[in-house]
C-alpha positions as CSV (number, residue, x, y, z in Angstrom):
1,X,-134.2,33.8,-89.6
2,X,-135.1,36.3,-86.7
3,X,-135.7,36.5,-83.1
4,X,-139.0,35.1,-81.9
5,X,-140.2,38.7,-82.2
6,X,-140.3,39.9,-78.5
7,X,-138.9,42.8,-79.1
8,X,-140.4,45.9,-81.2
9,X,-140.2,45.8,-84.8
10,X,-138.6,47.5,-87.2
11,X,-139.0,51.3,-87.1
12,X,-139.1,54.3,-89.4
13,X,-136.4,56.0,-91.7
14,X,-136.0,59.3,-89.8
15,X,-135.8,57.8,-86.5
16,X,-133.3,55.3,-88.3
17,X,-131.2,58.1,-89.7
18,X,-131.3,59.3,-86.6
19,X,-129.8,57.0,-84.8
20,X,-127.3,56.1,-87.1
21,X,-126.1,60.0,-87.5
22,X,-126.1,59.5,-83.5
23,X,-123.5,56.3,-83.4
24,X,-121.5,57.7,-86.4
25,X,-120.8,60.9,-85.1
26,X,-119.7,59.3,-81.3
27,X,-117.1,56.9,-83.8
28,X,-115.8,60.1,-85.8
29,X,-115.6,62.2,-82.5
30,X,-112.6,59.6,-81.1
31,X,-111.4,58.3,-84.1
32,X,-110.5,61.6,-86.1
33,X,-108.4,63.4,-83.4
34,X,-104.7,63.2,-83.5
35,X,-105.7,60.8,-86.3
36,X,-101.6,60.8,-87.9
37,X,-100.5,60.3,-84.2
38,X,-99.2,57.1,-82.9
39,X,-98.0,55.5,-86.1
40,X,-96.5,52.5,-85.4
41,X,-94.4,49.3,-87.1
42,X,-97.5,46.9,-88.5
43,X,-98.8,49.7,-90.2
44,X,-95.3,50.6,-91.9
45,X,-95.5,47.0,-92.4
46,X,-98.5,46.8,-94.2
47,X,-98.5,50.6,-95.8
48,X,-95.1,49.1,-97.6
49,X,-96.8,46.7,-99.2
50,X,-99.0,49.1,-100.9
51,X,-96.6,51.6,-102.0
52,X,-94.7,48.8,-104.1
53,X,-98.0,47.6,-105.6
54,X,-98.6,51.2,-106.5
55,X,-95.1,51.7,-107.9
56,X,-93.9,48.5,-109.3
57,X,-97.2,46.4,-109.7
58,X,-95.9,43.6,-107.1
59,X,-96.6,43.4,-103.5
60,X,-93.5,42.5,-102.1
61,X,-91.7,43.8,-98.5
62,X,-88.8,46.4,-99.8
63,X,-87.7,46.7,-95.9
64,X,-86.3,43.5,-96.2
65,X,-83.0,41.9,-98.0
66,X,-82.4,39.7,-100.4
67,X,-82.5,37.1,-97.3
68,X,-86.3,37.1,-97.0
69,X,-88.1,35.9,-99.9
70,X,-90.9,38.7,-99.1
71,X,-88.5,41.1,-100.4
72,X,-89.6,39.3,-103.2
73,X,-93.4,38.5,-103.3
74,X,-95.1,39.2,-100.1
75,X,-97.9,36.5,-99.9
76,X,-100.3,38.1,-97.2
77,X,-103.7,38.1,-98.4
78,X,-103.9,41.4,-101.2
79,X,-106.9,43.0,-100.0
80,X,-104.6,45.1,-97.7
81,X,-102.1,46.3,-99.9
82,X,-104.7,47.3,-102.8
83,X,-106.6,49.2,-100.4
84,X,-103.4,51.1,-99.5
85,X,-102.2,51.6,-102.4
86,X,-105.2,52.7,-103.9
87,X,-105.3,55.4,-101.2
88,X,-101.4,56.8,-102.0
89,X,-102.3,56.6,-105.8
90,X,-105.8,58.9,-105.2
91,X,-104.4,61.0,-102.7
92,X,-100.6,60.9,-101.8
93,X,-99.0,59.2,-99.4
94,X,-99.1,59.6,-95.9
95,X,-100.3,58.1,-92.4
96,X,-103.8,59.9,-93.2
97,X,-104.2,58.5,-96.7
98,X,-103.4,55.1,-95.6
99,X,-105.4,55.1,-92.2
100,X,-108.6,56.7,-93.9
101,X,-109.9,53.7,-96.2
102,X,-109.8,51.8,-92.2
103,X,-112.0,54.7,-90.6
104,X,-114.6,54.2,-93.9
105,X,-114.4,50.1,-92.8
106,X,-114.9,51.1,-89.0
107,X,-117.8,53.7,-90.1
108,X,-119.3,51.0,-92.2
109,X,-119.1,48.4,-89.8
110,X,-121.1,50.2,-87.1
111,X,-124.2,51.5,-90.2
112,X,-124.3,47.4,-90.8
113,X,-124.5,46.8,-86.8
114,X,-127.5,48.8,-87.0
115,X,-129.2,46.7,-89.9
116,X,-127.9,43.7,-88.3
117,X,-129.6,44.5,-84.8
118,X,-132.7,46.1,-86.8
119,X,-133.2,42.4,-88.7
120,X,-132.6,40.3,-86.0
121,X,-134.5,42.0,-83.0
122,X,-136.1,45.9,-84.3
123,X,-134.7,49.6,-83.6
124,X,-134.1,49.6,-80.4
125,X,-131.5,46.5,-81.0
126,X,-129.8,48.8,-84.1
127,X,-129.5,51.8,-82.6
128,X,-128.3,50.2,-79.4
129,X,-125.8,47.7,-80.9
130,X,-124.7,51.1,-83.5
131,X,-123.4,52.8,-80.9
132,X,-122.0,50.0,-78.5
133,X,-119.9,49.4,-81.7
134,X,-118.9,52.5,-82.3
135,X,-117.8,52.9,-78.9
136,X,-116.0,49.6,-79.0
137,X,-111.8,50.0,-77.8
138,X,-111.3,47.7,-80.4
139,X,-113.0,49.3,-83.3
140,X,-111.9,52.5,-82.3
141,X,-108.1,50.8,-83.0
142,X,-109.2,49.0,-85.7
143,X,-110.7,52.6,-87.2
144,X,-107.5,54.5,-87.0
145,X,-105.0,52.1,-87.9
146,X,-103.8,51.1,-91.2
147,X,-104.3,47.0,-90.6
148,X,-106.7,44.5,-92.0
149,X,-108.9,44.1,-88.5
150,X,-111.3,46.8,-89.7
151,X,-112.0,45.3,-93.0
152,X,-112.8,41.8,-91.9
153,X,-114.4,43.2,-89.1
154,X,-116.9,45.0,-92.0
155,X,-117.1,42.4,-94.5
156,X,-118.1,39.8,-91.5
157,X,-120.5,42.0,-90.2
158,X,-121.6,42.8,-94.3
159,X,-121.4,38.8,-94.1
160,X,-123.9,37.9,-90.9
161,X,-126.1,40.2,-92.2
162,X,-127.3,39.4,-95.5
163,X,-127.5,35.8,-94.1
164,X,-130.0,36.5,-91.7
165,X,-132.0,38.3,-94.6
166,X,-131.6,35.2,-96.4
167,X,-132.8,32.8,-94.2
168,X,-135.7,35.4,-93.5
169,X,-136.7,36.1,-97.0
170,X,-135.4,32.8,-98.3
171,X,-133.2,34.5,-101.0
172,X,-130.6,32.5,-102.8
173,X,-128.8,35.9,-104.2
174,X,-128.4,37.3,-101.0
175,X,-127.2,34.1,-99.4
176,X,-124.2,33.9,-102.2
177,X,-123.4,37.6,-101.8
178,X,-122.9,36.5,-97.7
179,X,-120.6,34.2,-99.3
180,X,-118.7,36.1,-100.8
181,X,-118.4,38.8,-98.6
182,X,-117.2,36.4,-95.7
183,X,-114.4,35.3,-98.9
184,X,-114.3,38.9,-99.5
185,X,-113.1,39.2,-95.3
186,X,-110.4,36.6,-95.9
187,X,-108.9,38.2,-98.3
188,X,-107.6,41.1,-95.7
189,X,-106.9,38.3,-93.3
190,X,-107.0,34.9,-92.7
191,X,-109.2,35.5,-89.3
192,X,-112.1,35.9,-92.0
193,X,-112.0,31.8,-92.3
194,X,-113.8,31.7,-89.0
195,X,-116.3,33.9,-90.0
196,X,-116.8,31.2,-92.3
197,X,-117.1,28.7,-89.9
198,X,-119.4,30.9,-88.5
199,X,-121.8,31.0,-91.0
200,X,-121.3,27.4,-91.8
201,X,-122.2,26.5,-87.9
202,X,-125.4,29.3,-87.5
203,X,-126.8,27.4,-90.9
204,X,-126.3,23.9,-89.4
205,X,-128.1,24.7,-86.2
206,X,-130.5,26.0,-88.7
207,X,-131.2,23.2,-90.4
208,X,-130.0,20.3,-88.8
209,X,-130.1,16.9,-90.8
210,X,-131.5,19.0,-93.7
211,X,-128.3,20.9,-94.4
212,X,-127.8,19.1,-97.2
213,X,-130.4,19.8,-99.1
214,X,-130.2,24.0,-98.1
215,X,-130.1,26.1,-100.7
216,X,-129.1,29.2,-98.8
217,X,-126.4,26.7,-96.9
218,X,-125.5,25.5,-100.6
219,X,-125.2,29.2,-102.4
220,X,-123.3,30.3,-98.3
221,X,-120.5,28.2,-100.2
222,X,-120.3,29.0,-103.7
223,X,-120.4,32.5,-102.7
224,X,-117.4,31.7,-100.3
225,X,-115.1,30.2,-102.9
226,X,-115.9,32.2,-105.3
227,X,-114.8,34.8,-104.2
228,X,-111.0,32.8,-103.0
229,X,-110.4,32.2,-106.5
230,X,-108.5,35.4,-107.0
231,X,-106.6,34.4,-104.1
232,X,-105.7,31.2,-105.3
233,X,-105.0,32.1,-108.5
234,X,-102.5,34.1,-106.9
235,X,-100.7,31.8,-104.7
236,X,-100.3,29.1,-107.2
237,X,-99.2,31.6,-109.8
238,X,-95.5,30.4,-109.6
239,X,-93.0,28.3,-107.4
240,X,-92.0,31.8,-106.0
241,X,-95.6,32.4,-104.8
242,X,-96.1,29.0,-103.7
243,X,-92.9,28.8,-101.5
244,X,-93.9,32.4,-100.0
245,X,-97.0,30.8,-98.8
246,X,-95.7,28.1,-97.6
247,X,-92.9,30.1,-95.6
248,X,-95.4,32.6,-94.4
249,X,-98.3,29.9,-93.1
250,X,-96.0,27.4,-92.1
251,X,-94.6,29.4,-89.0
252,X,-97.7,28.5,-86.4
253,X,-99.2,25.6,-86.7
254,X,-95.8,24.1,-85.3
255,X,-95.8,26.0,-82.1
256,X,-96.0,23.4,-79.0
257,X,-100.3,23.5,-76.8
258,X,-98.1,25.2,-74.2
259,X,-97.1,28.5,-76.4
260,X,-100.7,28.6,-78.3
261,X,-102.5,28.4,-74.3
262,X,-99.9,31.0,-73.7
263,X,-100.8,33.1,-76.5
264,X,-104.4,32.8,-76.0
265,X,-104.5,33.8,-71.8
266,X,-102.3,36.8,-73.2
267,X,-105.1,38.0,-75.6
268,X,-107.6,37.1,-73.3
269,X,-105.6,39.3,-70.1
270,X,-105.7,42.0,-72.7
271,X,-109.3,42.0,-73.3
272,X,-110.0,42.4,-69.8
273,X,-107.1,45.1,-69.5
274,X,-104.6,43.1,-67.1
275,X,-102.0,42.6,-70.0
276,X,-102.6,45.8,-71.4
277,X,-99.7,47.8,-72.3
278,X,-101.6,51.0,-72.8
279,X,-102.5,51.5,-69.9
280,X,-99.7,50.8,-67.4
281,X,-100.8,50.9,-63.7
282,X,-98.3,50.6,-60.6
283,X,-100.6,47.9,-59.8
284,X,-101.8,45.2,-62.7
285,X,-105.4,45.8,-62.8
286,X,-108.1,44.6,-64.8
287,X,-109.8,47.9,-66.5
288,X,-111.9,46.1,-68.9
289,X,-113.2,43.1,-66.1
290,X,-116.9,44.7,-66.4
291,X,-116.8,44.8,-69.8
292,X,-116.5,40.8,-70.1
293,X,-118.6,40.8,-67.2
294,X,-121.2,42.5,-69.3
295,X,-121.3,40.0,-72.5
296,X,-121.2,36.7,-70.4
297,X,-124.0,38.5,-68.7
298,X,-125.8,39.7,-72.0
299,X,-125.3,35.8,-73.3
300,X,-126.5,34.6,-70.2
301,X,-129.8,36.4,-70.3
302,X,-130.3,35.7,-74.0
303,X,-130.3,32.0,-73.4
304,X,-132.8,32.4,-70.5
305,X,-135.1,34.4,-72.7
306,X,-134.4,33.9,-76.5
307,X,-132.4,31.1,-77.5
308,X,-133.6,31.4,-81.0
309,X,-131.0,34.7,-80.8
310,X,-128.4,33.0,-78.2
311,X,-127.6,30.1,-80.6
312,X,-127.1,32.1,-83.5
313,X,-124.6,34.8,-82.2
314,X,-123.1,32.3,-79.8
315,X,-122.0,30.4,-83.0
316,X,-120.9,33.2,-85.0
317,X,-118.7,34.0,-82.2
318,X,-117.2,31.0,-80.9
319,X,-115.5,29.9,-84.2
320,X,-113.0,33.3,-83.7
321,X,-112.5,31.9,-80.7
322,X,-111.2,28.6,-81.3
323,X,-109.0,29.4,-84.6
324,X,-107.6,32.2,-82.7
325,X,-104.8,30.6,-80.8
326,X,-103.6,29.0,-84.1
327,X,-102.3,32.0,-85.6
328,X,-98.9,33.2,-85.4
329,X,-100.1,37.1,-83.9
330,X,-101.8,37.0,-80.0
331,X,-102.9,40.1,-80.7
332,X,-106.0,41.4,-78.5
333,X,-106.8,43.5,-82.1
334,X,-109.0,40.4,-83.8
335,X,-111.8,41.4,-80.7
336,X,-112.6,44.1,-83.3
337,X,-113.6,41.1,-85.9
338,X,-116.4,40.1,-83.4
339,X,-117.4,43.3,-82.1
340,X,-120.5,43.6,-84.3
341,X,-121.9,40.4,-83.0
342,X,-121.0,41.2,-79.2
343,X,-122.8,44.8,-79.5
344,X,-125.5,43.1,-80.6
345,X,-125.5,40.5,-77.7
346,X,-125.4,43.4,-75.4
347,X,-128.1,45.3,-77.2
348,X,-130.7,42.5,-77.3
349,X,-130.1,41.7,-73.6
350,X,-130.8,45.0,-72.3
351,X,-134.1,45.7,-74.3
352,X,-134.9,42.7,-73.1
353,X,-134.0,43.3,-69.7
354,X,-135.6,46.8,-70.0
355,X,-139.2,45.7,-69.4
356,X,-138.6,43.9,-66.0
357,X,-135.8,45.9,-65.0
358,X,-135.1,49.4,-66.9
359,X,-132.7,50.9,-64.1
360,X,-130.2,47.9,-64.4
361,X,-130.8,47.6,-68.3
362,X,-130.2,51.1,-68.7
363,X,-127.2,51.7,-66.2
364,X,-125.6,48.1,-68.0
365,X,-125.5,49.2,-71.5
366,X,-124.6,53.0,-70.1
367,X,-121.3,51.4,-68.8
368,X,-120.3,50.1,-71.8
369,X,-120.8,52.2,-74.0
370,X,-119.5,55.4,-71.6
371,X,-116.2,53.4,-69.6
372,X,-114.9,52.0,-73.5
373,X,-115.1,55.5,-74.4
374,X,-113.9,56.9,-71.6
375,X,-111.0,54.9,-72.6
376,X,-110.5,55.5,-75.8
377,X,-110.2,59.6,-74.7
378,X,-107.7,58.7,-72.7
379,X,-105.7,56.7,-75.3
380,X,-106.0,59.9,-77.6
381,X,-104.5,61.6,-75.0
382,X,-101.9,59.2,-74.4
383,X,-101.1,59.8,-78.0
384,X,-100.5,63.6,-77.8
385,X,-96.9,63.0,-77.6
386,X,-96.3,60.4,-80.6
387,X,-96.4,63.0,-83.2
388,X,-95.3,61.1,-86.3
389,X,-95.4,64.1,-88.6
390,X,-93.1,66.0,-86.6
391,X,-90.7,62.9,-86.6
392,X,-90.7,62.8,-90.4
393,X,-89.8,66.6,-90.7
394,X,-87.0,66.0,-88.6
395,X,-85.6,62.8,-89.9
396,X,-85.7,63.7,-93.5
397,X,-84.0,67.0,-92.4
398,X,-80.9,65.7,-91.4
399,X,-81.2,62.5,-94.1
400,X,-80.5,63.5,-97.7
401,X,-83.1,62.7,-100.3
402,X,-81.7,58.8,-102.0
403,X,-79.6,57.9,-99.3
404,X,-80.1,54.1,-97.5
405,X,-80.9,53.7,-93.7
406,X,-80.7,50.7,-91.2
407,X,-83.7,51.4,-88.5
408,X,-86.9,50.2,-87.0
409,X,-89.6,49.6,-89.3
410,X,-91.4,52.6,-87.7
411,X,-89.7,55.2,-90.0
412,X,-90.4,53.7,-93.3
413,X,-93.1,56.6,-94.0
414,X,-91.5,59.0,-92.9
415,X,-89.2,57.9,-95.5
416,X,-90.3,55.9,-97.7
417,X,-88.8,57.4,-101.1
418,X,-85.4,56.3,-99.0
419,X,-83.9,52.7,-99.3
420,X,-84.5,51.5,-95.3
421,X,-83.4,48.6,-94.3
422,X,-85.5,47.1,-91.3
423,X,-83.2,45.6,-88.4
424,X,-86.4,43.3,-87.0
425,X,-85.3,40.9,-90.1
426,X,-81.7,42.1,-90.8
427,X,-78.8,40.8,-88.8
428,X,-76.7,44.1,-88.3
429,X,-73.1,42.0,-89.9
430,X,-75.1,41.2,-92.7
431,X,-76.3,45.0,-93.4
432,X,-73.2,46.6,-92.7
433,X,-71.2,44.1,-94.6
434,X,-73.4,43.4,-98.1
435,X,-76.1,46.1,-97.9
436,X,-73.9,49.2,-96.9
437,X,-76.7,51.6,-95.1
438,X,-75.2,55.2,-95.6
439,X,-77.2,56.4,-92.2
440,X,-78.3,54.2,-88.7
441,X,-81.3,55.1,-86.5
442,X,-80.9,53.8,-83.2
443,X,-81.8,53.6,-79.6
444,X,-85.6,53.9,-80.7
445,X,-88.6,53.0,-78.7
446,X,-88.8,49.6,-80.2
447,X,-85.0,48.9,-80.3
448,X,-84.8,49.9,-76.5
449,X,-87.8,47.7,-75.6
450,X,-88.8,45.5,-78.1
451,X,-92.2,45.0,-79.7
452,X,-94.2,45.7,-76.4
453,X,-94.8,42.1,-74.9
454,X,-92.5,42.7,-71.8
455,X,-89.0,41.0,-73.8
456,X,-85.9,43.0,-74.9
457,X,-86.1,41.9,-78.6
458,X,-83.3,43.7,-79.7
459,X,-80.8,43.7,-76.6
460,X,-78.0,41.7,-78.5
461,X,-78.1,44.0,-82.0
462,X,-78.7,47.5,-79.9
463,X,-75.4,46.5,-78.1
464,X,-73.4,45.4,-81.7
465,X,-74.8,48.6,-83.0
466,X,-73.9,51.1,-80.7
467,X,-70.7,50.1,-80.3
468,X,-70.0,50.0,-84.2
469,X,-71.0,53.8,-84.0
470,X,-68.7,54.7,-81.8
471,X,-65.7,53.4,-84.3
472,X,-67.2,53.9,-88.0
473,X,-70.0,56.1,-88.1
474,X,-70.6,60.3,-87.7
475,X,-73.2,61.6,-84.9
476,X,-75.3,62.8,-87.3
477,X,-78.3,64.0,-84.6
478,X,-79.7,63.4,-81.7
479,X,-84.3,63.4,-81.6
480,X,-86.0,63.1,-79.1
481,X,-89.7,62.0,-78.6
482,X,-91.8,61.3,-75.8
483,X,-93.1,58.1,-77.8
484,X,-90.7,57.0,-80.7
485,X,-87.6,57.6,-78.3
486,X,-84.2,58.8,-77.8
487,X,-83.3,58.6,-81.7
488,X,-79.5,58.8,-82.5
489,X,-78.6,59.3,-86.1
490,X,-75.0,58.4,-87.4
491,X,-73.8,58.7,-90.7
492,X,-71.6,55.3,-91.0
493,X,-68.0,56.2,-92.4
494,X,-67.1,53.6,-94.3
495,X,-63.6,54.6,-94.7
496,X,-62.8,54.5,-90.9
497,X,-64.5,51.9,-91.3
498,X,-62.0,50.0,-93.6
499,X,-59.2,51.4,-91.6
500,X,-59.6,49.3,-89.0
């Protein structure tokens, strides 16, 4: 399937290559500076889960006790944790090693927005939708961070395309390799089921009454659970796999319409920059307005001019949407997984626009690409100060190699041949009493504030802490970082301890 061909058509290699080498150097120009900086606790998070795949074959949490059952088998979809750990094995561990397989996703991801632009409309689309995707705020995240957003955000894009060259070339093989790469998606996350719905609503609008008998539609679906089956075989591998999975996926769906609406005008005040907490303002203002501005805009003329286009994309996109609010995480991050589809919205807009009104099409698709990288600088500079790699010098200086620590789950790198303990999941009685940390981390960024949604998480355990470690434990050092915080290391004295 394509556009109705009012745009220009596909152009030639070098002018491609150009264009491409254009958007991928304006991605690797943000994305690679300070690249270790800024390491925060989903990244630990996931990072963990590859280092014990890498060293004892099983993905499992080790931050957690013996309460959680992830300390056991840790049944988030694998395609994380492989990545990762493939990464430490090749190359070492570190925040680089583990970020770097993301950047390749995020670099990929704008090549394919290219192809995908070029199929669907010609060049100008491509190189266009390239570089509004490679200036994207939330694939510049999703490049430099060690989550799965930047590999369902590839494997969808991966996915929309080779179905559009399947419906134009009528190819069966490509059709199941779409399939498989939007099974390929969920197997980083479960947001890649939408992407699925996606496809499954862009081939009904297709083909109407006649989906039934759609070979493409047909092979969209054997491709898809094809490629689940290593999934499946993994949750139903045991009663320990299967009750993970059923602990882990069990925790949303039960949440009350008021908390998922809640949720959802959260992620949706994010993506306009209201509810952003990276850029704090004296006054709450919304940074990112134009940008959603911009794609209603783009949609809007699309539907006016090219519905043949509008119906298509609109589809891809409005599953995300909708499945969304029924996952446990509000975070703004999943834009990333829709990106490729809004650049291109954007793109085919203004070279549409362009012929009745080049000033306006022009200066549109100038501010979004120029204000979301303007943005992007200025989270880099932001950053400047959350210098992980200086952190980890310091706290492995003053914590002996084999020793066990209670903290955030921000310093598991930085020690991660340690035994930490994380306190988001461990009740402090139950760690000093059966797990017996030799050192506490406290008074941390996260501890002091919580998880950044505007609630003091931790208020109750950084009181019962602090006050422990002013009867049973040594001031072991005090660190102090513009971003991870006022860090105070005790050494807890067990003896005094048992004294009292």
């Amino acid at each position: 399937m394509s556009s109705t061909g009012a745009i220009q058509p596909r152009g030639g290699s070098r002018r491609n290559l150009i264009a491409l080498g254009g958007a991928l150097a304006l991605l690797l120009a943000q994305a690679l500076p300070l690249f270790s900086a800024r390491w925060v606790e989903d990244e630990n998070w996931y990072s963990s889960l590859g280092y014990t795949l890498m060293n004892e074959g099983r993905i499992r949490n080790p931050m957690f006790s013996e309460l959680e059952l992830e300390s056991k088998v840790d049944m988030r979809p694998p395609g994380i944790a492989l990545t990762i750990g493939a990464a430490f094995r090749v190359f070492g561990v570190g925040v680089a090693q583990a970020r770097t397989p993301s950047l390749l996703a995020g670099a990929g991801t704008v090549i394919l927005a290219f192809f995908l632009g070029a199929e669907l409309c010609g060049f100008w689309v491509g190189a266009v939708a390239a570089t509004a995707a490679a200036a994207d705020n939330f694939m510049f995240l999703a490049a430099r961070t060690a989550r799965p957003e930047a590999y369902v955000t590839f494997f969808g894009a991966l996915a929309f395309l080779l179905y559009f060259r399947a419906r134009r070339t009528g190819s069966v093989r490509l059709a199941l390799l779409s399939g498989a790469s939007v099974g390929a998606s969920v197997l980083f996350h479960p947001t890649g089921l939408a992407l699925g719905a996606g496809l499954a609503a862009a081939s009904l609008w297709e083909c109407k009454w006649r989906i039934g008998r759609d070979k493409i539609a047909w092979a969209l679906l054997i491709g898809f659970l094809l490629a689940l089956v290593p999934m499946a075989a993994r949750v139903t591998s045991d009663p320990e796999h299967i009750q993970s999975f059923r602990l882990l996926y069990g925790r949303g769906h039960r949440a009350p319409w008021s908390e998922l609406l809640a949720g959802e005008r959260s992620r949706y005040s994010d993506f306009i920059g209201l509810g952003s907490q990276r850029f704090r303002t004296p006054v709450p203002l919304p940074l990112r307005l134009h940008i959603g501005i911009l794609v209603l805009a783009a949609f809007t003329v699309l539907y006016t001019t090219d519905k043949r286009l509008f119906w298509p994309l609109l589809l891809l996109l409005l599953p995300n949407l909708l499945w969304w609010p029924f996952l446990l995480n509000n975070t703004s991050r999943y834009y990333s997984i829709v990106g490729p589809v809004l650049a291109v919205a954007i793109a085919a807009s203004a070279v549409i626009a362009w012929k009745r009104w080049p000033c306006t099409a022009a200066a549109a698709a100038a501010v979004f690409v120029l204000t979301q990288v303007a943005g992007n600088a200025v989270l880099l500079y932001r950053s400047r100060g959350a210098d992980y790699g200086k952190l980890t010098a310091q706290l492995r200086a003053v914590i002996p190699p084999g020793r066990s620590v209670y903290g955030a789950p921000t310093f598991w790198l930085a020690l991660h041949d340690h035994v930490l303990w994380s306190y988001a999941r461990t009740p402090f009685d139950y760690a000093i009493a059966h797990l017996r940390p030799d050192y506490l981390i406290l008074n941390d960024r996260v501890m002091m504030t919580g998880f950044g949604y505007g609630v003091d998480d931790f208020s109750q355990l950084r009181r019962e802490a602090n006050a422990f470690a002013k009867h049973s434990a040594v001031p072991v050092s005090h660190i102090a970082s513009p971003f991870y915080g006022d860090l105070d290391v005790y050494r807890v004295d067990y003896e005094l301890l048992q004294r009292r």
